[in-house]
C-alpha positions in Angstrom: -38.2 -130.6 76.2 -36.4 -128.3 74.3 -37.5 -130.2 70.8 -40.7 -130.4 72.1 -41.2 -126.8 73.3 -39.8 -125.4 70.2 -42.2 -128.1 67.8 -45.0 -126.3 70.4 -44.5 -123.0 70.0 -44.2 -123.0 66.0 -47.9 -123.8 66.3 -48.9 -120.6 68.1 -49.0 -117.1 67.0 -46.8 -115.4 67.2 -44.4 -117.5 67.9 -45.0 -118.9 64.4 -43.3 -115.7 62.8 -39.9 -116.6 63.9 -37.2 -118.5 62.9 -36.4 -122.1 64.0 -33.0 -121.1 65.6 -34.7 -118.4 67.3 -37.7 -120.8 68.5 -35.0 -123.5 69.6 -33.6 -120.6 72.0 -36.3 -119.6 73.1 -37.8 -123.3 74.1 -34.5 -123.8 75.7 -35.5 -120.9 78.1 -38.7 -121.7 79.1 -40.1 -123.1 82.4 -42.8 -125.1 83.3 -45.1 -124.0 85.9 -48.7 -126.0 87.2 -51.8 -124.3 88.7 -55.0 -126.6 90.1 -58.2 -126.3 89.1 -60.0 -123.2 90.7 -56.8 -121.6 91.4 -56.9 -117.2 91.0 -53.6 -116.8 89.2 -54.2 -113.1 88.2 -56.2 -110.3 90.0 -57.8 -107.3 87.5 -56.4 -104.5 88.4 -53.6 -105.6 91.2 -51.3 -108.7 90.0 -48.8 -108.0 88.7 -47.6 -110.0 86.0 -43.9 -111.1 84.9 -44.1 -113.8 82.4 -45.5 -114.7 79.5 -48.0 -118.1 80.5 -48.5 -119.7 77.5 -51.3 -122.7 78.3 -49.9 -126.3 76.9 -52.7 -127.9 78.8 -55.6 -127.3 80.4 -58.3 -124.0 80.6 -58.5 -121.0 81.7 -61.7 -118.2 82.0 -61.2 -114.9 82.1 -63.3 -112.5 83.9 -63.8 -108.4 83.8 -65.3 -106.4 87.1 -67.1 -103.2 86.8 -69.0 -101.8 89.2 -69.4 -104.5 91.3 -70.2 -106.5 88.1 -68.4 -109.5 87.3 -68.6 -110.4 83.5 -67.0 -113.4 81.8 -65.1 -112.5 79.0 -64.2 -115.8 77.7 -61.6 -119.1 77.8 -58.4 -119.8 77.2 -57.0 -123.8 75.9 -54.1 -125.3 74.8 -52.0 -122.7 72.2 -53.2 -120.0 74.0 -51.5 -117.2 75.8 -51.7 -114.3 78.7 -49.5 -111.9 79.6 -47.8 -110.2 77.3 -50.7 -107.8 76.4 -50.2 -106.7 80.4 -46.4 -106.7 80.0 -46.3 -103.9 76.8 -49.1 -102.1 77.2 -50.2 -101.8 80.7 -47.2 -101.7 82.6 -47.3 -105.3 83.8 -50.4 -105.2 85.5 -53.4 -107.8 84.8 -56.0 -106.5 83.0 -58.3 -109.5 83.6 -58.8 -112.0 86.5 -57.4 -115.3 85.6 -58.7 -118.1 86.8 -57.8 -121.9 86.3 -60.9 -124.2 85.1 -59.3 -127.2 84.2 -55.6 -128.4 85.7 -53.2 -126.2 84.0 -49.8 -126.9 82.7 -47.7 -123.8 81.4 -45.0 -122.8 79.5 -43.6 -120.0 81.0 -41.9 -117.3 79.2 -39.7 -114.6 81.6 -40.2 -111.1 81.0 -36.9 -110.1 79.9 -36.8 -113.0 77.5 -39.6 -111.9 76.2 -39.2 -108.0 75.7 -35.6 -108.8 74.0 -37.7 -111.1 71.6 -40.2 -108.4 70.7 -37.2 -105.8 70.3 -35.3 -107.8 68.1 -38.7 -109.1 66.0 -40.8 -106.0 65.7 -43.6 -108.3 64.0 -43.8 -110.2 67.0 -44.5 -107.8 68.9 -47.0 -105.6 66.6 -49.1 -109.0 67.6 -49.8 -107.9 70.9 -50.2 -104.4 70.1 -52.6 -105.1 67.6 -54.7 -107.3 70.1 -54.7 -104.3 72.7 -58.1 -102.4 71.0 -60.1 -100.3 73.2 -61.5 -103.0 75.0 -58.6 -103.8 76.6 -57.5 -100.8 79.0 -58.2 -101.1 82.3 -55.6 -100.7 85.5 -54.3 -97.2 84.4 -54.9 -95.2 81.4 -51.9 -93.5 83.0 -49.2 -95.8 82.9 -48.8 -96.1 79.4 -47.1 -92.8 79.0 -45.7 -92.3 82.2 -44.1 -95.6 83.9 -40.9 -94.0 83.4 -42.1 -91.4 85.8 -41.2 -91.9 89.6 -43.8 -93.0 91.4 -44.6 -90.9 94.7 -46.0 -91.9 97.6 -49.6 -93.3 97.0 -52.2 -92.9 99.6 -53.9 -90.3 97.9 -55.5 -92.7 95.5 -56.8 -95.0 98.5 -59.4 -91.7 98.9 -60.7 -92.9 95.6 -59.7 -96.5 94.9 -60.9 -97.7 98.3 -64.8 -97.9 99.7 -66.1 -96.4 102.6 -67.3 -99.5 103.9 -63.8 -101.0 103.4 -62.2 -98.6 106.3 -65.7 -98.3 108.4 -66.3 -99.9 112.0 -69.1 -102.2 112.0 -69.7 -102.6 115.9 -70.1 -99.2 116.5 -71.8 -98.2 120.2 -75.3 -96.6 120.5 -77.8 -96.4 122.8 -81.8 -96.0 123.8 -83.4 -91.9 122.8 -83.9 -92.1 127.0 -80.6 -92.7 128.2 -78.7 -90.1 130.5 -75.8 -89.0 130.1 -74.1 -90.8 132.8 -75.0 -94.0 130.9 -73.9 -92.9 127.6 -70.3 -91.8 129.1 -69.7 -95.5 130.5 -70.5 -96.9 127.3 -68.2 -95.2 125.1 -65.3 -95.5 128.1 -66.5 -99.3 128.1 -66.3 -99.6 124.3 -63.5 -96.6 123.8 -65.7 -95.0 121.0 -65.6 -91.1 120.2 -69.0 -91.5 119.3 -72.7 -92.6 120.1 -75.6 -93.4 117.9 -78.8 -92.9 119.4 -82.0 -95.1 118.7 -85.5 -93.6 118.8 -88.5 -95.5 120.2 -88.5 -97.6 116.7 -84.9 -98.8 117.0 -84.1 -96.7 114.3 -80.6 -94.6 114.1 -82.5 -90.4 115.0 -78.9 -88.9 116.2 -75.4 -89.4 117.5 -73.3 -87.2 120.2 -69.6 -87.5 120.2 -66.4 -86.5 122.8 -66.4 -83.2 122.0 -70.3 -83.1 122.6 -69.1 -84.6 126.1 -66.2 -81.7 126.6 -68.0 -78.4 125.7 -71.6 -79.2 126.4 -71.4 -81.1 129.5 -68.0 -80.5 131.0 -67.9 -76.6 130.0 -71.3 -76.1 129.9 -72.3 -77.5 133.4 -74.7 -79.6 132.2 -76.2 -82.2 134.4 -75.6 -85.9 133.8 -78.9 -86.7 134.6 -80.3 -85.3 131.3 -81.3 -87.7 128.6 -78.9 -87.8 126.1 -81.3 -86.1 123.4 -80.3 -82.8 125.0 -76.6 -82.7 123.2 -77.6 -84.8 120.4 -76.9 -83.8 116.8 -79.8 -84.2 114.6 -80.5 -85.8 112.0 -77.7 -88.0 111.6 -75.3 -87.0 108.5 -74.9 -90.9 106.6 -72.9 -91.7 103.6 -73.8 -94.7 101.5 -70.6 -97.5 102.0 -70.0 -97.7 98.3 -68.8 -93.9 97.9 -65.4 -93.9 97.5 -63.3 -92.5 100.7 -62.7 -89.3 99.0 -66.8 -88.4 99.1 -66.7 -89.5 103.1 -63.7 -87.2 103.8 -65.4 -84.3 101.6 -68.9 -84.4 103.7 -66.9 -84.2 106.7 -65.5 -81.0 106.1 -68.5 -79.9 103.8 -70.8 -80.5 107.1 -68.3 -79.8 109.9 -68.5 -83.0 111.4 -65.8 -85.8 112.3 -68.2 -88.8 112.5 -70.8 -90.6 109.5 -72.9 -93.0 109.7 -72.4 -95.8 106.6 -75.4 -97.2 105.4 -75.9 -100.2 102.9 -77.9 -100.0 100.1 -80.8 -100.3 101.6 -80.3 -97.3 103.6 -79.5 -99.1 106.6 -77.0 -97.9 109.2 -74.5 -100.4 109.2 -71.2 -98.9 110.7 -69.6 -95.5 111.6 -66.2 -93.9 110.1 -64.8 -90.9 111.3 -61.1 -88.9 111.1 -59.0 -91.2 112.9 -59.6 -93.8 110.4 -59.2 -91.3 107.6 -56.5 -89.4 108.7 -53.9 -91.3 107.7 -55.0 -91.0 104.0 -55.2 -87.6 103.9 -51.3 -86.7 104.1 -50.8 -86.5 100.1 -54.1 -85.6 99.3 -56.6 -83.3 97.3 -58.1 -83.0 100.7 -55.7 -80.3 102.0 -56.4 -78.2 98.7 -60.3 -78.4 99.6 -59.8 -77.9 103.4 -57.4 -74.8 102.7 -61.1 -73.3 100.7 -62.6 -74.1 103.2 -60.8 -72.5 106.1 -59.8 -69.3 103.7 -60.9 -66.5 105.5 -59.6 -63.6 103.3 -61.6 -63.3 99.4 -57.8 -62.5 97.8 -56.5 -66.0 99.5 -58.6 -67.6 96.9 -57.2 -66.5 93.9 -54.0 -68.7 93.8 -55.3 -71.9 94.7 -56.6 -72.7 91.1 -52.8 -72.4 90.0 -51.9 -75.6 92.3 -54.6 -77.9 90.5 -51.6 -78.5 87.5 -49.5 -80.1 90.0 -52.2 -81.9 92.0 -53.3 -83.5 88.7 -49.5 -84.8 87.6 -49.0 -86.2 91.2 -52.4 -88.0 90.4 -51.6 -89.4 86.8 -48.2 -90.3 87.5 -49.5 -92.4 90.8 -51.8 -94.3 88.0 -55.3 -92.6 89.4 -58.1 -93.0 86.5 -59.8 -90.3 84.8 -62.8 -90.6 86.8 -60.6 -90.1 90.0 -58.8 -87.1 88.2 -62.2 -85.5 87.5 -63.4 -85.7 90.7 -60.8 -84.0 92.0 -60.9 -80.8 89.8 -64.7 -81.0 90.6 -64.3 -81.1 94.3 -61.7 -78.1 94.1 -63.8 -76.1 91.4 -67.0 -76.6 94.0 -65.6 -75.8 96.9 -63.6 -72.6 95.1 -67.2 -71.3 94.1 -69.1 -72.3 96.9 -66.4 -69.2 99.0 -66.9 -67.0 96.4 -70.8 -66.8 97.3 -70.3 -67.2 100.8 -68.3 -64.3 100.8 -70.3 -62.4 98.5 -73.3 -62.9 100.7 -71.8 -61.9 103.5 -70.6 -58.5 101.6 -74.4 -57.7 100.3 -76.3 -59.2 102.6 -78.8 -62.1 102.0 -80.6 -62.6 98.8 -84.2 -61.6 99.0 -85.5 -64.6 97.8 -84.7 -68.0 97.7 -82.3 -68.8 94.5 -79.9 -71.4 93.0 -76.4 -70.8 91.8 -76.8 -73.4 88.4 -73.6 -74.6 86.8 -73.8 -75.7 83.1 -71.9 -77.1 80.5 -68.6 -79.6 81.7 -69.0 -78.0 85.2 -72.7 -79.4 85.0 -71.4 -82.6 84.3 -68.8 -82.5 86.7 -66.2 -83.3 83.6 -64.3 -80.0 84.3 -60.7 -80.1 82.8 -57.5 -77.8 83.7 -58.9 -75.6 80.6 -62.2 -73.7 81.7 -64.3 -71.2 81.1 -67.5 -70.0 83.0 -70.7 -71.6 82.2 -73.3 -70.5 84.8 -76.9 -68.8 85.6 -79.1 -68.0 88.5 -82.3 -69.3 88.7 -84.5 -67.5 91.5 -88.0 -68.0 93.2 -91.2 -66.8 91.3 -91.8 -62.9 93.4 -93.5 -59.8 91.3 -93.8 -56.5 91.7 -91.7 -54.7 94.0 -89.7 -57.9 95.6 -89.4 -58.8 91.7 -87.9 -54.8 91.7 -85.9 -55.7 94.7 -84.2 -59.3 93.4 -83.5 -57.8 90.1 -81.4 -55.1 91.9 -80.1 -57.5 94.1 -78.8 -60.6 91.4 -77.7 -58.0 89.1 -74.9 -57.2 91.9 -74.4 -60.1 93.1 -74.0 -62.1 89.7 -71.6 -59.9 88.6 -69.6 -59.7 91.9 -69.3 -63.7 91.9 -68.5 -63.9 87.6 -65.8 -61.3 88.1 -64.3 -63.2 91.3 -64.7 -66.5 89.4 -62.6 -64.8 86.6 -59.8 -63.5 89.1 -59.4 -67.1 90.5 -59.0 -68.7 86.9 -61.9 -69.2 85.8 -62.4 -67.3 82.7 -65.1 -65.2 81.7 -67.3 -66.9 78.9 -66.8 -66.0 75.3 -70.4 -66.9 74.7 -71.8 -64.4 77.3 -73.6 -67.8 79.2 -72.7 -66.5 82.7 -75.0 -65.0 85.7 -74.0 -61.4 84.9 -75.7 -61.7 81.7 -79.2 -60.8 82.7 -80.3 -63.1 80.2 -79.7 -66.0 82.2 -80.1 -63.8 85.6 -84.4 -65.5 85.6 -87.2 -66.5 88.0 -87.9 -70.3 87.6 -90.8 -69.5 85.3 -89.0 -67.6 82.7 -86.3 -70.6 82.7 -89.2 -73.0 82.2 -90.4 -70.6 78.8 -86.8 -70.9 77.8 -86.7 -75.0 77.9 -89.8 -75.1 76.5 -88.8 -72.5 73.9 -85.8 -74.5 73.0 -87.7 -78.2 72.9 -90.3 -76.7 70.9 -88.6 -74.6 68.4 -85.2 -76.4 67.9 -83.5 -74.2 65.8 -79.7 -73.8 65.4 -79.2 -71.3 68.5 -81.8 -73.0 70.4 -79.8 -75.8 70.1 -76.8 -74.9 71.1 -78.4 -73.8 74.1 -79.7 -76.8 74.8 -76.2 -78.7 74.4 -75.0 -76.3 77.3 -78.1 -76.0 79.6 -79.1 -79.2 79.6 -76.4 -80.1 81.9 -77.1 -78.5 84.4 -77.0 -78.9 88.4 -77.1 -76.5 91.4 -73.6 -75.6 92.5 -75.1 -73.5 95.7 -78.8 -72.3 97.3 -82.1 -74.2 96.5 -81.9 -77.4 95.3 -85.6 -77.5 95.0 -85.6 -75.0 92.1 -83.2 -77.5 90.2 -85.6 -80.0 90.8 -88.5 -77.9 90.0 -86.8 -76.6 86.6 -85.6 -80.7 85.9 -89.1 -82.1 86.2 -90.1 -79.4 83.4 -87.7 -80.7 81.4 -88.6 -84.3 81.7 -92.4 -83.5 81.6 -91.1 -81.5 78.0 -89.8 -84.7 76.5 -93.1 -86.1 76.4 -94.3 -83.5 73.8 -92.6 -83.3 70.5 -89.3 -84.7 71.4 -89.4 -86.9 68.5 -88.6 -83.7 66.7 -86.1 -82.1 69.4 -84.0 -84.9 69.4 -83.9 -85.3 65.2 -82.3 -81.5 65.7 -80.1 -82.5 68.5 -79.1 -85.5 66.6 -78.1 -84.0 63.4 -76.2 -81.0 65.1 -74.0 -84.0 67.3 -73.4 -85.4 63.7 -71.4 -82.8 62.8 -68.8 -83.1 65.1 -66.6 -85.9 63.6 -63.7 -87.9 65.5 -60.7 -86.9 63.9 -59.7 -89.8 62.0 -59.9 -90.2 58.0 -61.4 -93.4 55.4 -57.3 -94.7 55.4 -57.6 -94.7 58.9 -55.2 -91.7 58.9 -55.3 -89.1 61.8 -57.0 -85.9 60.5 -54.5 -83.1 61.7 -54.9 -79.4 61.7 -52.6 -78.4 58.3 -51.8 -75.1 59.4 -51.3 -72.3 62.3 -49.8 -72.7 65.9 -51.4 -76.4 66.2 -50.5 -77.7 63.1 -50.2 -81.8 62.9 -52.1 -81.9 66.3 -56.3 -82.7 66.3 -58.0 -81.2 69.2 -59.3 -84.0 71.6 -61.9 -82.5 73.3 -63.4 -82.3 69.7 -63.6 -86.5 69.7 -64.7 -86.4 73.1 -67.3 -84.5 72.4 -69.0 -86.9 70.3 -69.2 -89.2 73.4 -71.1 -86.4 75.5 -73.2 -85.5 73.5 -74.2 -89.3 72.1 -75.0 -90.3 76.2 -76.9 -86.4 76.5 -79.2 -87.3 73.7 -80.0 -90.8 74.6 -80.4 -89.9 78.1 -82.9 -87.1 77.4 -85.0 -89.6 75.0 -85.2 -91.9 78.2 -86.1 -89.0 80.3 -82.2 -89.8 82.3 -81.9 -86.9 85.0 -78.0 -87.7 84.9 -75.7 -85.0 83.5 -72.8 -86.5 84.6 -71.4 -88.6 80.6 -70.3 -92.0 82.7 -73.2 -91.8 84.9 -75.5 -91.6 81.9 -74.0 -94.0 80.2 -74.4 -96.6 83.3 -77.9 -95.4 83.4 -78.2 -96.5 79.9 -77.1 -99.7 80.4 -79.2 -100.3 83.3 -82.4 -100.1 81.0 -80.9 -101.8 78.5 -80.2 -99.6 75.5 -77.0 -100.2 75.5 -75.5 -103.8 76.0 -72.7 -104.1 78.5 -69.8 -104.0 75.5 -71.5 -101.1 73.9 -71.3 -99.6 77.8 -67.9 -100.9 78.4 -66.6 -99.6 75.3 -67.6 -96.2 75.2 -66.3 -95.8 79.0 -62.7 -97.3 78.4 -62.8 -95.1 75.2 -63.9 -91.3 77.0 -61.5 -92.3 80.1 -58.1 -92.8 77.9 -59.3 -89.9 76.2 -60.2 -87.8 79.2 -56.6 -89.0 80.5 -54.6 -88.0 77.2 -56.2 -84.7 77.7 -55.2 -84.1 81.1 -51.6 -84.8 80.0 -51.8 -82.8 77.1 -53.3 -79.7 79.4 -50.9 -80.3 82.8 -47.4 -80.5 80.1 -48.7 -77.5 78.2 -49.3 -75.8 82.0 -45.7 -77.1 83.9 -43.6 -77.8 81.2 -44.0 -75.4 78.4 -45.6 -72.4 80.6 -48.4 -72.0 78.6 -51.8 -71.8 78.5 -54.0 -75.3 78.6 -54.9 -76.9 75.3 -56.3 -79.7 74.0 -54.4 -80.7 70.9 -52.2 -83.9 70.5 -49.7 -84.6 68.1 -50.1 -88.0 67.0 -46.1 -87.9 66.0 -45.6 -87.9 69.9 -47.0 -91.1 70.7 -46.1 -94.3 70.7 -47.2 -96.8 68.3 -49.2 -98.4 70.9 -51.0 -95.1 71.8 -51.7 -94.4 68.1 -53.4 -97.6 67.5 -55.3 -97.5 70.4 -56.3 -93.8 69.6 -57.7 -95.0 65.9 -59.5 -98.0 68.0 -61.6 -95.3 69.7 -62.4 -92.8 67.0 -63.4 -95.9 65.0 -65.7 -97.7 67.8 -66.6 -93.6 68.3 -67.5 -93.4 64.1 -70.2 -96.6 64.7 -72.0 -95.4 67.6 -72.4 -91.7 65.5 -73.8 -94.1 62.9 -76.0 -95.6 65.7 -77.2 -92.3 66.9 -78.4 -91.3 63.1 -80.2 -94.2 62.2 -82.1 -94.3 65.4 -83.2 -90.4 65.7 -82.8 -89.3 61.2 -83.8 -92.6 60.0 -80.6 -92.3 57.7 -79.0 -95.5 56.7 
């Protein structure tokens, strides 16, 4: 075997760079390992993998899974290899699911065996390196640059790796609108449920009542257990779709005081109940206790220091392999819930607002992409009044804006340099004078105008009226109709300018002088990602702020084709992750403030390769964007 392994691999790159005595040792140490047609060798995401497999016989296809998705990404035969991509660059883990089409035969190359080779033959293993493009990065954009890290415990990433329908109850107990109460209490002592759902006369979930329901309506209250069991009902019932991750379930139950939801399918059916027992146990190591310590603050100065723990909470996170998405979710959540007290406690210092209004966040808060370096970006859109209630919410928002800015500001959130905060009273409006402004803006695109619209135009309500967002969205959509052709040429050729920092030798292009000298700013190359998915999403009239969620929504109508998707995701995620390790080491490790600059010289080869991958891939979809909205060639 050993003249034949050897005569095998000199056929197979990159085995073919080596030297014969080398390839005789390392046929000598091979094994030989079978796997059946059909078999599911690796898992994406969750095998782990400890050998190089190189295929002597036989086929393999190789699938990727996003979003529920599952896309073939091609075959494998004979000379053909997997592995070692995992084992360098993605800290062992598959990055595809593997799975055996035609009887396979392998070689089998140990790990060990195969790090020593690539450590001794550096060209060998620049081969796998220079396979692992952008494309390729899937597990954990983390793990590249910290698997030396310990690991800590983990069950704060089943809040966002796992589903709600995954730790849901299907056979959960309900019961008829008429029932009494008598009946309801021996079903859930029959079926030993905390909870009840109640059907209305169609069969259709209305309400639920739970223990505690029992305890201080019934038992304290003296009610009678005759009553139907509408008369300690909680209505309507609070539901969470059983694709949201387990973090979004735990966050509505605190959000909306509750310790029971309904999951419904996609079609908005109610098909099973999860509630805190099932959760608890997830919540140990968790962003939860950061959000539920907002939430239960009950002094405005208790506030203030809670930002400062977000540094930590994010290392725990990256070094426990969470995504960026997962990351981002979490300063989101934190951020929200931080400014959602603020006005609570505001409003309960001046009283409530005279009219009805919307606290709108803008800019990365807009798009829920808020890093550990922030600043304010916000406005208050309030209900059409005039004359003296116009006098009266003037006077009122002027307060209040400024109370909430300054208090944003004392819990580390800085004051805008741009002035684009509520307690300008610029941006202090009625909903009519925020439709002149978008309107303004679309119509007369000139430079300010759009750099307003580059901020504004990601915009959601953070607390009050949603309907106003609505209301000010559908102007904006209604906008696009007229002139947008123009509009976007503007927005276009403004995005153009922002360049990813990399040069025509495919040389990183490095700040030459002053405190970040040799380092580019990656916020800068990320930037030419948002604002590629804002301007394709406003041409197809995409209410999505969010950059991912735009970009799905993209691909859903088919502008861009799933690799185009795929790769712009993979590329803004590693870069989103880089800059969260950039911002937490500048935070912990060099007590500094956050920044977003990199020094290429402290990367790995790997890291830098990858890194030139994405401003490349980033350069052709900037050429993309000008030939579609310039006409430039």
């Amino acid at each position: 075997m050993t003249a034949t392994g050897s005569e095998f691999l000199a056929q197979i790159a990159p085995f073919n760079k080596l030297p014969a005595k080398k390839l005789e040792e390392l046929a000598a140490r091979l094994k030989i390992e079978q796997a059946a047609r059909d078999t599911v060798l690796f898992v994406q995401g969750r095998s782990e993998i400890s050998a190089l497999y190189i295929l002597q016989r036989g086929s393999l296809e190789l699938f990727y899974s996003e979003k529920d998705t599952k896309q073939v990404k091609g075959f494998l035969h004979r000379g053909e290899h997997i592995g070692g991509i995992a084992i360098l660059c993605n800290n062992g883990v598959s990055i595809r699911t593997v799975v055996v089409r035609d009887d396979a035969l392998f070689y089998v190359l140990p790990k060990n065996i195969f790090l020593e080779t690539c450590t001794e033959f550096p060209e060998f293993a620049d081969y796998f390196s220079d396979a692992f493009d952008k494309r390729m990065l899937d597990q954990s954009y983390a793990t590249i640059r910290n698997k030396h890290l310990k690991k800590e415990p983990q069950s704060e990433l089943l809040l966002f790796d796992q589903k709600v329908s995954q730790v849901m109850t299907r056979n959960f107990s309900r019961c008829k609108f008429d029932c009494d109460l008598q009946q309801a209490a021996r079903i859930m002592n029959e079926s030993q449920s905390s909870s009840l759902i109640i059907m209305d006369a169609n069969d259709e979930p209305d309400g639920i009542i739970t223990d505690k329901d029992f305890r201080t309506k019934v038992v304290a209250g003296g009610l009678d257990y005759s009553n139907p069991v509408t008369a300690i009902m909680s209505s309507p019932l609070i539901t969470i779709d059983g694709d949201e991750p387990v973090f979004e379930a735990v966050l509505s139950m605190l959000h909306n005081n509750v310790k029971h939801l309904a999951v419904t399918d996609k079609n908005g059916k109610v098909v099973g109940m999860t509630g805190n027992d099932q959760l608890l146990a997830m919540q140990l190591h968790s962003p939860v206790n950061l959000i539920r310590e907002i939430d239960t603050t009950r002094l405005l100065k208790d506030l203030y220091p809670i930002h400062g723990k977000l540094p930590q909470l994010v290392r725990n996170l990256v070094n426990n392999g969470a995504n960026a998405e997962s990351i981002t979710r979490t300063i989101t959540a934190v951020s929200d819930a931080i400014l959602r007290r603020i006005i609570e406690f505001t409003l309960d210092e001046l009283g409530e607002a005279p009219v009805n209004f919307v606290f709108m966040i803008m800019g990365s808060e807009g798009r829920r992409e808020q890093t550990l370096k922030t600043d304010q970006d916000n406005a208050i859109v309030y209900e059409n009044v005039s004359g003296e209630k116009a006098k009266e919410a003037r006077r009122y928002f002027k307060s209040f804006a400024k109370k909430v800015c300054q208090r944003l500001d004392l819990a580390g959130y800085k004051y805008c340099n741009g002035d684009v905060m509520a307690q300008n009273p610029k941006w202090c409006q009625p909903l009519e004078q925020w439709k002149k402004y978008f309107s303004e803006w679309v119509h007369t695109p000139e430079p300010m105008a759009v750099m307003h619209t580059s901020i504004f135009f990601d915009f959601r309500g953070a607390y009050g009226s949603q309907q106003l967002i609505t209301r000010l969205r559908d102007h904006l959509m209604n906008l696009l109709d007229d002139r947008a052709g123009l509009f976007l040429y503007h927005l276009a050729k403004n995005a153009l300018q922002m360049k990813p920092p990399i040069g025509f030798l495919k040389s990183f292009v490095v700040e030459s002088k002053g405190e970040h000298r040799n380092s580019f700013d990656i916020k800068k190359a990320m930037t030419t990602i948002v604002d590629f998915a804002r301007i394709y999403a406003l041409e197809n009239k995409i209410p999505s702020t969010n950059t991912l969620d735009r970009l799905y929504d993209l691909h859903l109508k088919k502008v861009l084709k799933y690799d185009e998707y795929h790769d712009l995701v993979q590329g803004y995620n590693y870069l989103m992750q880089n800059r969260y390790l950039r911002q937490v080491a500048a935070i912990l490790d060099e007590k500094k403030k956050p920044d977003n600059y990199i020094n290429p010289d402290n990367l790995s080869s790997i890291e830098r390769k990858l890194l030139k991958e994405i401003f490349i891939m980033i350069q052709k979809f900037q050429q993309k964007m000008e030939v579609h909205f310039t006409g430039v060639h």
